[in-house]
Structures are given as C-alpha cells and as structure tokens.
N, C-alpha and C positions, 0 to 999 in steps of 0.2 A: 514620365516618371515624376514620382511627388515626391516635390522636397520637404523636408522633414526641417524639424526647430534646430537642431545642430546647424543644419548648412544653413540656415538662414541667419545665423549667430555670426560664423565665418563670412559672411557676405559685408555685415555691418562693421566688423573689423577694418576690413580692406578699406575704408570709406577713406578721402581726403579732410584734409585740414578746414575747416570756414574760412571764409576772408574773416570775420571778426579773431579769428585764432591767430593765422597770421600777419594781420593790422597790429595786435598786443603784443608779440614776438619781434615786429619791426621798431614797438615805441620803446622796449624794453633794450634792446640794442643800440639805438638811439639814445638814450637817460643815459648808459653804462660810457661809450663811447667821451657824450656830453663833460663827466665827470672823471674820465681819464686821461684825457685830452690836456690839460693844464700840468696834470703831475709828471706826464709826460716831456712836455715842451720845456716846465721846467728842471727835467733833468740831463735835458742835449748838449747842456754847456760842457759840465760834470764831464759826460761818455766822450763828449769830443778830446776833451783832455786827457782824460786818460788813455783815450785810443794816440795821441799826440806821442804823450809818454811811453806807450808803446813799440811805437812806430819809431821814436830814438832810442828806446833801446836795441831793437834787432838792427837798426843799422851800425850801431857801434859796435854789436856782437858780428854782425856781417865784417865791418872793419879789421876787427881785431881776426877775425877767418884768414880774412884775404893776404895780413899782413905773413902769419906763421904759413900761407899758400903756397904765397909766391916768392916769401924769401925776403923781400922791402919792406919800407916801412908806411903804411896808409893811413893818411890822414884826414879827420872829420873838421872841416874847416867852420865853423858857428859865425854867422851875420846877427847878429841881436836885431839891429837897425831893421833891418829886412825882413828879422825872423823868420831864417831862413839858411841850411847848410848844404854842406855839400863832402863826399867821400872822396876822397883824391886819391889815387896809386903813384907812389915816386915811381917816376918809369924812366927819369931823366940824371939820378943819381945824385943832384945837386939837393943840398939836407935841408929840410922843408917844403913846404907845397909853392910851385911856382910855374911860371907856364909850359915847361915843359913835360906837366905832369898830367897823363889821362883822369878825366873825373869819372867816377865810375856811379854814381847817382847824384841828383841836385833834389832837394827838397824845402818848398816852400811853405812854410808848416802853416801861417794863414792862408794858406790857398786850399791846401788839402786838407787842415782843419778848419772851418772858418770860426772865429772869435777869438783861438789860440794864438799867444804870442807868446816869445823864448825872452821872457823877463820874470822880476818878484817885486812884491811889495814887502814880503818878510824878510831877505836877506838881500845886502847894496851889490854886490855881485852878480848874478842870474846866472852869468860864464866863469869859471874859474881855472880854467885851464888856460895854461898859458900860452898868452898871444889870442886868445879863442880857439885856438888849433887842439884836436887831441889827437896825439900820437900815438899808436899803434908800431911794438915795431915785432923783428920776425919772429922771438923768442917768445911771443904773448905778453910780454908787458906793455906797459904805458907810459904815457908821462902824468895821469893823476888828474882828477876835478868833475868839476858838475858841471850839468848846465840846468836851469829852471824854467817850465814851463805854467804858465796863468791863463786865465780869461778875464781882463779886464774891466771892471764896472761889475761883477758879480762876486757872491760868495760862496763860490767855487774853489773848495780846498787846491793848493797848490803843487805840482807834480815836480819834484829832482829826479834828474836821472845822475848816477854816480859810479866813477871809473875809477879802481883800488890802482895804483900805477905798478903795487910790485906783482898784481898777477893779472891783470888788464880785465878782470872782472867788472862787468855793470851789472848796475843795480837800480832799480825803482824805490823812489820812496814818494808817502803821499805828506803834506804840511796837517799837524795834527792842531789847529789854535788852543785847545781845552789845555793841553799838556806842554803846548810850545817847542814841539818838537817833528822832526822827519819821520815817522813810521813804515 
C-alpha cells in the first residue's frame, strides 16, 4: 500500500526533540535557576521567621485549648537566653510552673528555626509577660504580653506574637520601620 502526503506529514510530527533543541532548553533552565537562586537564599531568613512566629502562635493557641480542656491552668514558660520554651500543664496544683508539673512540648526555636532567636532590637523587652511565663488559665484567659522574635545581623522585619489577657487571644504582628509600628 502507498502512502500518500497526509501520512507522511503525521510521520514528521511524531519526530523527537534535536540534541541542539534540548542542549538550549537545559541552558535556558540553567540562566533561570542561576538568577533565582540569590532572591531565593535571600528570602530564607524572612520565611524562617515568620514560620517562627507561627509556630508560637499555635502553641500558645494549643496552650490556651488545653487550659479551658482540662480544667488547669497551662503554662508557656519563654528562655530568651536559650531561645527557647516550653508548654507546661499544672498537674501538681501548686500555682505556677514547677517540677511537678508535666511539660507537654519543649521547643527550641534556633534549632527548629535556625538564625531565629526570641529577642528585639526595636523594643528593650522581647518578653513581657510576667516572670517570662504566660499563663493560660481554665476560663480562656491570660495573664497578658508578647514575646519578639528576630534574625540577627539581617534586615529581616521583626515578628510579635501578642496575648490580650482579658480573652487569651494571640495575635501576630510583623515590625513595620517605614511607620514605626506593629502591623
């Protein structure tokens, strides 16, 4: 049987790629790569922070769960030094975190963020809850304050996380410099 110009059209179709087609396809991926690489690397700081700021707020929304849960009051103990907390459940009845109290997660915030640490350069503070402790108790409220998280040596806007004491509400805010304020 004779094939005819149609089928010989569908033939050329089906045809593969060149290596010259696909050598320009790999340079072109390459260049692209090359010059997103940078904008990339330097926005890790940034994402780590704010995933930082994250990551304290669900545990202090975790906190304040557990507290109206189980009836006690749970406590987020804040290490500045160490930058680094820890959830505490009163299990032992005696008022504040102490050792007979179950810890119900510990988090090292440079370990699991790494460049993040629980300080500010904008406010003398970084902890404002008192003692470093926030309290959680069974009615959903608090005892009140922030803590600040940074990346040091970078200008990496600054993350608050913030606890209203009369309804144990967190909150995130980012450091605005333009406007001098929390957003």
């Amino acid at each position: 049987m004779a094939q005819g110009p149609a089928e010989e059209g569908c033939l050329r179709l089906i045809r593969g790629l060149t290596l010259l087609e696909l050598v320009l396809v790999l340079v072109i991926l390459a260049v692209a790569g090359a010059v997103a690489t940078p904008y990339y690397l330097a926005s890790l700081p940034n994402r780590r922070a704010a995933a930082a700021a994250r990551q304290v707020v669900a545990d202090l929304r975790r906190a304040r769960t557990l507290a109206v849960e189980s009836g006690q009051p749970v406590y987020v103990v804040f290490d500045a030094a160490a930058s680094s907390y820890r959830v505490v459940r009163d299990t032992d009845g005696v008022a504040g975190p102490s050792a007979g109290d179950e810890t119900d997660r510990e988090v090292a915030v440079t370990g699991q963020f790494p460049g993040v640490v629980l300080g500010s350069a904008v406010v003398a503070d970084a902890i404002t809850f008192q003692d470093d402790v926030a309290v959680f108790r069974p009615r959903g409220t608090s005892n009140g304050g922030s803590v600040v998280l940074r990346v040091p040596g970078r200008a990496t806007p600054e993350r608050k996380v913030a606890v209203l004491s009369t309804t144990g509400r967190v909150r995130a805010y980012t450091w605005n410099p333009g406007t001098g304020r929390w957003e």
